[in-house]
C-alpha positions as CSV (number, residue, x, y, z in Angstrom):
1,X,-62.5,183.5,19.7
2,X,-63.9,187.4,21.1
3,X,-61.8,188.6,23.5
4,X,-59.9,186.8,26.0
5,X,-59.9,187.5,29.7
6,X,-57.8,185.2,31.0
7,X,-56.1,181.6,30.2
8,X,-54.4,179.2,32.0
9,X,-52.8,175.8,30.5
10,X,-54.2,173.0,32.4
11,X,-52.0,170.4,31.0
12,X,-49.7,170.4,27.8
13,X,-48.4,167.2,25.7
14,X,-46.0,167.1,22.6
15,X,-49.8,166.3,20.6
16,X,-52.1,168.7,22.8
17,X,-52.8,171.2,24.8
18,X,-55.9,172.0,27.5
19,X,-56.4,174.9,28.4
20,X,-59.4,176.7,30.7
21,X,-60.2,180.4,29.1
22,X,-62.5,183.2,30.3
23,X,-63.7,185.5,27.5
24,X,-67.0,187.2,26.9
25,X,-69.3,187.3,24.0
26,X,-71.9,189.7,23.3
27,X,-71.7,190.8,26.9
28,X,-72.0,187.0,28.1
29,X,-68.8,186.4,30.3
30,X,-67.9,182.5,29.2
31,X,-65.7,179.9,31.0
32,X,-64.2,176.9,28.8
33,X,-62.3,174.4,28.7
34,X,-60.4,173.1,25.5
35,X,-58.3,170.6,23.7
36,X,-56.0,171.9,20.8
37,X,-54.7,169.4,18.7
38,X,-52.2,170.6,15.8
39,X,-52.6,169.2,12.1
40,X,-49.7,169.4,10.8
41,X,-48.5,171.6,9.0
42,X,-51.7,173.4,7.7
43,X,-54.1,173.4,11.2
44,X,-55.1,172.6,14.1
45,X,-58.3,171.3,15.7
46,X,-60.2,172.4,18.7
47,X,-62.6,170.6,21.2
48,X,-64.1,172.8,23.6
49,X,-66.6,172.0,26.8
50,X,-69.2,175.1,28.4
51,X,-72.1,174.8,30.7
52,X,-73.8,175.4,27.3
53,X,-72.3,172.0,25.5
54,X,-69.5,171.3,23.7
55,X,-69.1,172.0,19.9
56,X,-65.3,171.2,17.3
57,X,-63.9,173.6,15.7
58,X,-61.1,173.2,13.1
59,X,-59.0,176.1,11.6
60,X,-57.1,174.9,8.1
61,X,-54.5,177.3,6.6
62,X,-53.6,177.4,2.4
63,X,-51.4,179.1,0.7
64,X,-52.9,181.7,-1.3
65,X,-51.3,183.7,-4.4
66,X,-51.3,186.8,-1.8
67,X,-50.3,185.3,1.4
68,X,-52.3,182.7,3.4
69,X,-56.2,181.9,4.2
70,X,-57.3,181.2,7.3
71,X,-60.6,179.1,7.6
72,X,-62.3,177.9,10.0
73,X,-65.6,175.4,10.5
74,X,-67.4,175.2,13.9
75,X,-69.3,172.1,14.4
76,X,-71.8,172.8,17.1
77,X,-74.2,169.0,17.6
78,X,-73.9,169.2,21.4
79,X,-75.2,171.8,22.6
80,X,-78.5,172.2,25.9
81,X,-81.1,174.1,25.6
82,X,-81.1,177.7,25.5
83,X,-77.6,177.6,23.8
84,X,-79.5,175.6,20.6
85,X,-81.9,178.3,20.0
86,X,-79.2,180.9,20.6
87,X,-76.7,179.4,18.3
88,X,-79.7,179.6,15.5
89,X,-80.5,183.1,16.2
90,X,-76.8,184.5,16.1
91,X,-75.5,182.6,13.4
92,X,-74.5,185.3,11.3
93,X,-73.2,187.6,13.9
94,X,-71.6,184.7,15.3
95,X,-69.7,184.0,11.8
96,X,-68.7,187.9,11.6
97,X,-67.3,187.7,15.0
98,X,-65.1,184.4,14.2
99,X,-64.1,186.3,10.8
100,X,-62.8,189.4,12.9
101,X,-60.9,187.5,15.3
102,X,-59.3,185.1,12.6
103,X,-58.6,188.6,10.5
104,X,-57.0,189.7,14.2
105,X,-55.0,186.2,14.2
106,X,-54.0,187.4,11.0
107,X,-52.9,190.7,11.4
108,X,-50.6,189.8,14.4
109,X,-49.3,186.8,12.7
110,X,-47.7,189.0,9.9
111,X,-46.9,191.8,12.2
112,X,-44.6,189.3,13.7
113,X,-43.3,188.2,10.5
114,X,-42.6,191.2,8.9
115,X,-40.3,192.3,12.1
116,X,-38.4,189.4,12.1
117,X,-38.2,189.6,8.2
118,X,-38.0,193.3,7.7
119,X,-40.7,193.7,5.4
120,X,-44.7,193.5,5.5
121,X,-47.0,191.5,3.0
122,X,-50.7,192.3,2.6
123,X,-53.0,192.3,5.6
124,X,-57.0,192.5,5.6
125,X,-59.2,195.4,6.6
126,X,-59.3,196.9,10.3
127,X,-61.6,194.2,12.1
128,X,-62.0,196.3,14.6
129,X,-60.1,193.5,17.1
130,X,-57.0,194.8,18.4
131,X,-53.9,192.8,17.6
132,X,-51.9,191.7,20.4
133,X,-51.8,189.2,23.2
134,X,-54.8,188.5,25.1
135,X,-56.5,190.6,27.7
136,X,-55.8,189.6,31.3
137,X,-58.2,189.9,34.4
């Protein structure tokens, strides 16, 4: 997701984990709380609660001739009232934002690779979202 403030594991099992994040988007400071479930070995799936809804989320990686894609679909069917007409309106900018982070995801997950392997395979454009571990407040 944008930029993480803060997060803090609210309870962890061998099949999930919860977690309670602070992030921003667009200047909107954001407090959630989420459920990530693993699908092994090519994903994991993502149930998240706001005080605008709650919307799914799962992110599928494939093996690609050039490395690995990274996609993900957002299911949003719960969401109140101003978040639905908000969700319409920044759809697009919305998708761009998720595509920048996942590049980001990307980025730092082959930066670690290549140090422990030596060597570097290809990597997307600049995103513009700084690798690394998450912002805290």
């Amino acid at each position: 997701m944008p930029p993480l403030r803060a997060r803090r594991i609210v309870r962890r099992t061998p099949t999930e984990i919860e977690v309670e994040d602070r992030w921003s988007i667009y200047g909107i400071p954001m407090r959630t709380r989420a459920i990530l479930r693993p699908r092994t070995p090519d994903g994991w799936e993502v149930w998240t609660t706001f005080r605008g809804g709650k919307y799914h989320d799962v992110v599928t990686l494939e093996s690609v001739p050039d490395g690995t894609r990274v996609s993900m679909v957002l299911f949003m069917d719960d969401l109140r009232w101003p978040w639905t007409w908000a969700v319409r309106i920044l759809r697009l900018p919305l998708a761009r934002l998720f595509q920048r982070d996942l590049e980001a995801v990307n980025r730092a997950l082959e930066a670690s690779l290549s140090q422990a392997t030596g060597h570097a395979s290809p990597t997307p454009p600049n995103s513009g979202t700084p690798p690394g571990p998450p912002r805290q407040s």
